[in-house]
C-alpha positions in Angstrom: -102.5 -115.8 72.0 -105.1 -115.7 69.7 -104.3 -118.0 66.4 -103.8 -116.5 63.2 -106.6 -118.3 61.2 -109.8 -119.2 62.1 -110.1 -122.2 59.7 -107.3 -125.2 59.6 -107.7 -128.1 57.7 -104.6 -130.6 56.6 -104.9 -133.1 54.3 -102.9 -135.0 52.1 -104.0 -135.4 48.6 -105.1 -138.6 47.2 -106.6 -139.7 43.8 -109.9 -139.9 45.7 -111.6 -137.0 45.4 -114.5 -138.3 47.6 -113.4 -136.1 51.1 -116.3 -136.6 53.3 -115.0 -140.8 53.0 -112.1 -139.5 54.4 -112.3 -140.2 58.4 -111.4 -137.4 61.0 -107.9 -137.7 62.3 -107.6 -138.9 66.0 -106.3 -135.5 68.2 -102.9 -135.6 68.8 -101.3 -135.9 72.1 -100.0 -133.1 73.5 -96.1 -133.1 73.9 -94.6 -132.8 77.1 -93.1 -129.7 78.1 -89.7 -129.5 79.0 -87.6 -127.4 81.6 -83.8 -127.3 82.4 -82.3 -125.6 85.5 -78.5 -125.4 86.5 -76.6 -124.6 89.7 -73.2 -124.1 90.0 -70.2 -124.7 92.8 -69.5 -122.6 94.3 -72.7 -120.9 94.4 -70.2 -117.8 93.6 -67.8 -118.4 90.5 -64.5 -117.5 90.9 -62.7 -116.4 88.0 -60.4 -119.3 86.3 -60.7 -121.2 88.5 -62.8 -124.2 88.1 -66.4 -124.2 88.6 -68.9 -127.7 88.5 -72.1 -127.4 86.8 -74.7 -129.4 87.6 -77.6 -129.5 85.1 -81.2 -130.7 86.1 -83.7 -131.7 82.8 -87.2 -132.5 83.3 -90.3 -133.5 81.3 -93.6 -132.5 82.7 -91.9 -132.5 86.3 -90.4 -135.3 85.7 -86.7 -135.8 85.7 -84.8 -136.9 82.7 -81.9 -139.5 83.2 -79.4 -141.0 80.5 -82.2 -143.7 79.9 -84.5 -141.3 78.4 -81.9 -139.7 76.2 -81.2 -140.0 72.3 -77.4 -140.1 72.0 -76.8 -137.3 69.0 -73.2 -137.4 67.3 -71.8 -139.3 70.0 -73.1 -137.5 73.7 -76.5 -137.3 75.0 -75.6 -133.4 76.0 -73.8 -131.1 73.9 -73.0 -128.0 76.1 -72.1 -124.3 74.2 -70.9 -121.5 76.7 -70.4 -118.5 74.8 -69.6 -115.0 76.5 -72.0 -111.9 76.4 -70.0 -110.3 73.9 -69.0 -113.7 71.9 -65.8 -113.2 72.6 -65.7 -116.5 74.2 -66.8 -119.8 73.0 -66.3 -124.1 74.3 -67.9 -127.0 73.7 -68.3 -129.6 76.4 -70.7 -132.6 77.4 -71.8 -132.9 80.4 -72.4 -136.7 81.8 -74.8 -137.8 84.4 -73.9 -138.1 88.5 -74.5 -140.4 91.1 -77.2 -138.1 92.6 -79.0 -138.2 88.9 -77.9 -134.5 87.6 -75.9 -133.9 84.9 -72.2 -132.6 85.9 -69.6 -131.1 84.0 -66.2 -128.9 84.9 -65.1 -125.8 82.9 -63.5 -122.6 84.1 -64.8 -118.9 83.5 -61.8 -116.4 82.0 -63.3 -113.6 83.3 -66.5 -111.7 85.3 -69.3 -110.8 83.2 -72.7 -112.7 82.0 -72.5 -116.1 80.0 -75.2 -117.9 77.7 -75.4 -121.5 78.1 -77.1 -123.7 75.0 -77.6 -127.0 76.2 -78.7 -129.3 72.8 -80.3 -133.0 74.0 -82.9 -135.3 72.4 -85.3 -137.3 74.5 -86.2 -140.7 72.9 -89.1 -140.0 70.4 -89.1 -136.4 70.8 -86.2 -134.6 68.7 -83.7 -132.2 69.8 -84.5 -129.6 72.1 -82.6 -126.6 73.4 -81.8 -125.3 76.5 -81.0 -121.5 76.9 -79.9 -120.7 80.1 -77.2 -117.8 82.1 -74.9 -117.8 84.5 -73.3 -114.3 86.3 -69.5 -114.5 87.0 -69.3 -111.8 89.9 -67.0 -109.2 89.5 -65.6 -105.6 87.3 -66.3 -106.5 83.6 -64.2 -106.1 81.2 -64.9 -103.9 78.4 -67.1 -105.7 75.8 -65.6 -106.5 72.7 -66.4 -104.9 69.4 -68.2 -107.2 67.2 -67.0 -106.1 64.1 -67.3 -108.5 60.3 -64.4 -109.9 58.6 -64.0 -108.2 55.5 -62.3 -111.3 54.3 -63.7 -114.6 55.3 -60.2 -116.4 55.3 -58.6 -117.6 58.8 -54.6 -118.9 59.7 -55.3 -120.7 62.7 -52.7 -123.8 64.3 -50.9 -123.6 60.4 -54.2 -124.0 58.7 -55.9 -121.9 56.4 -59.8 -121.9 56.5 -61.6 -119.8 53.6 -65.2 -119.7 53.4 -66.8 -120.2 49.8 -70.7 -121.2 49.1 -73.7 -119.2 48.3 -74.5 -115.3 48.8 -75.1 -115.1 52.5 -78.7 -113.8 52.9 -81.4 -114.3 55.3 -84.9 -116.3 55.6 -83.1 -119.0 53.1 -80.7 -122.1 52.7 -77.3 -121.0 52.9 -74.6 -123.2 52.0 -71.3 -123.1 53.9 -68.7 -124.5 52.1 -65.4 -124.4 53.8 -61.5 -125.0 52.0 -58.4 -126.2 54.3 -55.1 -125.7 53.1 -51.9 -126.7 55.1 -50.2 -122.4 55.3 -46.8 -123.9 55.3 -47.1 -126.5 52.3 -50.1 -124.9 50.6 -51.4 -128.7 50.2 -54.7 -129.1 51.0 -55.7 -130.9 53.7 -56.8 -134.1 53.7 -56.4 -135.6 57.2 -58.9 -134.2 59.3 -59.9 -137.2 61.9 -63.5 -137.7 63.0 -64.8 -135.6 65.8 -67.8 -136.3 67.5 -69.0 -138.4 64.7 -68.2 -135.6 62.1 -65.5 -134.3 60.3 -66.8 -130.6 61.5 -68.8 -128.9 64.2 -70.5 -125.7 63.6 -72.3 -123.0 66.0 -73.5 -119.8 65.1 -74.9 -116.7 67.4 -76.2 -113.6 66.4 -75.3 -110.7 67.8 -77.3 -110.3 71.0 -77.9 -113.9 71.2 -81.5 -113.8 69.6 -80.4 -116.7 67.4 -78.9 -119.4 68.0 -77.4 -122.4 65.4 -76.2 -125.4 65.7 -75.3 -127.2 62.4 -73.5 -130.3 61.5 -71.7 -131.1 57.6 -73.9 -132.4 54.8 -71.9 -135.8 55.3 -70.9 -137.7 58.3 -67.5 -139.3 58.8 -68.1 -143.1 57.6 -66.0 -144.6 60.1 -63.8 -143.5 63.1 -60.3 -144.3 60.8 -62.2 -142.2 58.0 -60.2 -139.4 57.4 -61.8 -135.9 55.7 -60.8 -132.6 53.6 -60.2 -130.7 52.0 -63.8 -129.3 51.9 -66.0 -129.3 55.1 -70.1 -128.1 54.2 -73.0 -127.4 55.7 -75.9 -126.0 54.8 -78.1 -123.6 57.3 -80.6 -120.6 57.3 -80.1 -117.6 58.9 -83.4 -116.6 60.5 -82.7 -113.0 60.6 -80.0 -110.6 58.9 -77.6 -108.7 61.2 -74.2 -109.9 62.3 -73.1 -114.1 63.6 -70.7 -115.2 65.0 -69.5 -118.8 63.7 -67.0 -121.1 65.3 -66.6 -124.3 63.5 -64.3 -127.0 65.0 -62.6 -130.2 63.9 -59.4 -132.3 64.9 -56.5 -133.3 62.9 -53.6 -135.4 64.4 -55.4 -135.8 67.8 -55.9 -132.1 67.9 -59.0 -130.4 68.3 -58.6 -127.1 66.3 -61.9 -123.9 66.8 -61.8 -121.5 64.0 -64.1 -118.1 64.4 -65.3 -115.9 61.6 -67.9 -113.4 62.2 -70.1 -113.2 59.4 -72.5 -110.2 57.8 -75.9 -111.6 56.6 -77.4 -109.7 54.5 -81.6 -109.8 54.0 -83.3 -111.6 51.1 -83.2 -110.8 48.1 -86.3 -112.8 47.1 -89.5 -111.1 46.2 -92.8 -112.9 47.6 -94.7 -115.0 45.3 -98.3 -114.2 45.0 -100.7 -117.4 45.2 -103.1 -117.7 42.3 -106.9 -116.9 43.0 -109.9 -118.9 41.5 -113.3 -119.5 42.1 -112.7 -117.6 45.3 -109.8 -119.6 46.5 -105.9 -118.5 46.3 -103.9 -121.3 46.1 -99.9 -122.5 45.9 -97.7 -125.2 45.1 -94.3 -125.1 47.5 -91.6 -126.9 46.3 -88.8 -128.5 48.8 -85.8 -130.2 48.0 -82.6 -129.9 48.7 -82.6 -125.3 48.2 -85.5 -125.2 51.2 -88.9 -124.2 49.8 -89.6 -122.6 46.5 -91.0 -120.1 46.8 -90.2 -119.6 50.2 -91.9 -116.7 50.8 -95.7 -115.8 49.7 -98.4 -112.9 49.8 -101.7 -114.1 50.8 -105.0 -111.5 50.7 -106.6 -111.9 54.2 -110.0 -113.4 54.3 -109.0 -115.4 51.1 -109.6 -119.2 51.2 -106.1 -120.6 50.9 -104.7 -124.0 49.5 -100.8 -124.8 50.3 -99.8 -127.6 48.7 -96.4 -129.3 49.4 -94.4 -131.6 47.0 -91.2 -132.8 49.0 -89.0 -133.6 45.6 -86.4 -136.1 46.9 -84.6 -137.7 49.9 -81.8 -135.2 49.7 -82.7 -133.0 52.1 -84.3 -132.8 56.0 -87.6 -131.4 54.9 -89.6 -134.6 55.9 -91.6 -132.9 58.8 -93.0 -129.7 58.2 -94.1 -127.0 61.3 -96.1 -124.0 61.8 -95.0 -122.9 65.1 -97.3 -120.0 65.7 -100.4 -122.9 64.7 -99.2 -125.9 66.3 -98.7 -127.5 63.2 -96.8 -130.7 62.7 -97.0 -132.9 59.3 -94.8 -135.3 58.0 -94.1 -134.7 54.0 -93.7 -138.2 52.3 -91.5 -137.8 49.2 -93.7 -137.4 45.9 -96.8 -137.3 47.6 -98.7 -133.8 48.0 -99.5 -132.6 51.4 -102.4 -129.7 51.7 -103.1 -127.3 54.0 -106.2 -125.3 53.6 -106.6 -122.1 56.2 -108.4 -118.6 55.9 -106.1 -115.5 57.2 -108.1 -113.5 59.6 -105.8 -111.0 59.9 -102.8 -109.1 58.6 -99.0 -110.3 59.5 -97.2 -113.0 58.6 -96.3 -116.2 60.0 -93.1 -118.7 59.6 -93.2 -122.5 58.3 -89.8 -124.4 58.7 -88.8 -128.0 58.2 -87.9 -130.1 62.2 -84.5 -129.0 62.2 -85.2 -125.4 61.2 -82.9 -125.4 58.4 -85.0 -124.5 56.0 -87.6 -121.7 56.6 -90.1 -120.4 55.0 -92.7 -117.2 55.4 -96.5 -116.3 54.6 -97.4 -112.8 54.0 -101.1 -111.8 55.0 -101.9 -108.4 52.8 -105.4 -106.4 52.4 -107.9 -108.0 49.6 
């Protein structure tokens, strides 16, 4: 695919305004790529009935074991197998076999196609994702309708969960803030018990599975007796608007309780920010802190020399490595000092910049001069 730009140049900024001193970075070395494959016994699923899944990750050709595995909130794996239609949704971790694969039992409720998200972090490399399908043979039921709560409360095991936070829009940080109430006693509650490290899971899937998210509260539990409530957050960006489904989970007495809301997000409301043009170059300064980028999205003229200059503001956010995807872009952002990017557009479109967890986003616009 040919790149977007035909000039790239990163630099950070210094008080010396000498460049040529500065030395040519060393190239960087390619990452390995990774590939997951899974087989299942019996070959043929059966229904509700249990079925072993045996996962198989490799780097490169080579195969991953638990030694060169990160363990993230408590697992190396976290599994999500969600239904075609999201009607279905669990959570499992899948642990590593004698003969070196990764195993892990479940049952299938019914026939019909199945996503599998498999989220692992080799050492050094940051999580990954795994999409894979499985086919349960047989008649499928009729999908269900995928239809959006008109009001974002939910009475699940005695509990009420409301969802509160900001306007929920696309292509920006969204915060999730999320109330428990005891239904019966109309306390709050204050007694949720550390799962998986956290006092709250979250997964979100758009309809048709184009995106997938996998988010985790603003706050970890301090300690396994730590107890949480009555407010669970997270914060998240939705990459596209349309229609998610959300399941968030957390425990509470020893049980774990899943929660489902399906959730309308609506597109942004933002209007593009048009970078300044002097001497023949158009430049910006992008903000990031804790609300993503500001502004997050921008309208460059094509053929325009372009400056981007970052300023990460503070610690309180997870903004400190900054990607262009589509460039192969990968830059840390030290806090207080400026990072530039200078480029030429060669062409008209747009192309996404997002922070290493893909929480916060951000978008260039390429326009006629």
């Amino acid at each position: 695919m040919r790149k977007l730009f035909l000039l790239l140049l990163l630099s950070i900024a210094c008080n010396n305004n000498q460049q040529n001193d500065i030395p040519p970075s060393p190239p960087s070395k390619s990452e390995p790529k990774y590939s997951i494959s899974v087989g299942t016994e019996p070959a043929d699923i059966i229904p509700g009935e249990k079925t072993k899944l045996q996962f198989s990750i490799q780097a490169d050709g080579k195969i991953l074991t638990v030694n060169d595995l990160e363990v993230v909130h408590e697992k190396l794996l976290h599994l999500l197998i969600i239904s075609e239609d999201l009607s279905y949704f669990d959570h499992l971790h899948p642990e590593q076999s004698s003969t070196g694969s990764f195993v892990v039992e479940t049952k299938f409720p019914a026939p019909g196609k199945y996503r599998l998200y498999l989220d692992y972090s080799p050492i050094g490399a940051g999580s990954q994702l795994g999409r894979l399908q499985v086919n349960v043979p047989g008649p499928v039921p009729t999908a269900a309708k995928l239809l959006p709560d008109k009001e974002l409360v939910k009475v699940v095991d005695g509990i009420r969960i409301e969802l509160e936070g900001d306007k929920l829009e696309a292509a920006k940080p969204v915060l999730l803030k999320f109330k428990l109430t005891d239904e019966k006693t109309k306390k709050p509650v204050t007694d949720l018990e550390p799962y998986l490290g956290a006092f709250a899971h979250f997964v979100l899937v758009s309809e048709g599975h184009g995106e997938y998210l996998h988010a985790h509260p603003l706050v970890d539990a301090p300690s396994p007796t730590a107890r949480g409530g009555p407010e669970v957050s997270t914060q998240t960006l939705f990459p596209k608007p349309g229609l998610y489904k959300l399941w968030i989970q957390f425990q509470r007495q020893g049980k774990l309780h899943t929660v489902s809301m399906v959730l309308d997000i609506a597109s942004q409301s933002t209007q593009p920010a048009t970078a300044e043009e002097k001497d023949g170059v158009q430049s910006v300064e992008i903000k990031v802190s804790k609300d993503g980028y500001k502004p997050a999205v921008i309208r460059l003229k094509k053929g325009v020399r372009t400056v981007l200059t970052f300023v990460r503001l503070d610690e309180q956010n997870c903004a400190e490595e900054l990607l262009f995807p589509e460039l192969d872009i990968k830059k840390k952002l030290p806090v207080g000092e400026p990072v530039k990017i200078e480029l030429l557009p060669d062409r008209y479109g747009e192309i996404i910049f997002s922070c290493g967890m893909k929480m916060y986003q951000g978008k260039l616009l390429i326009v006629p001069n």
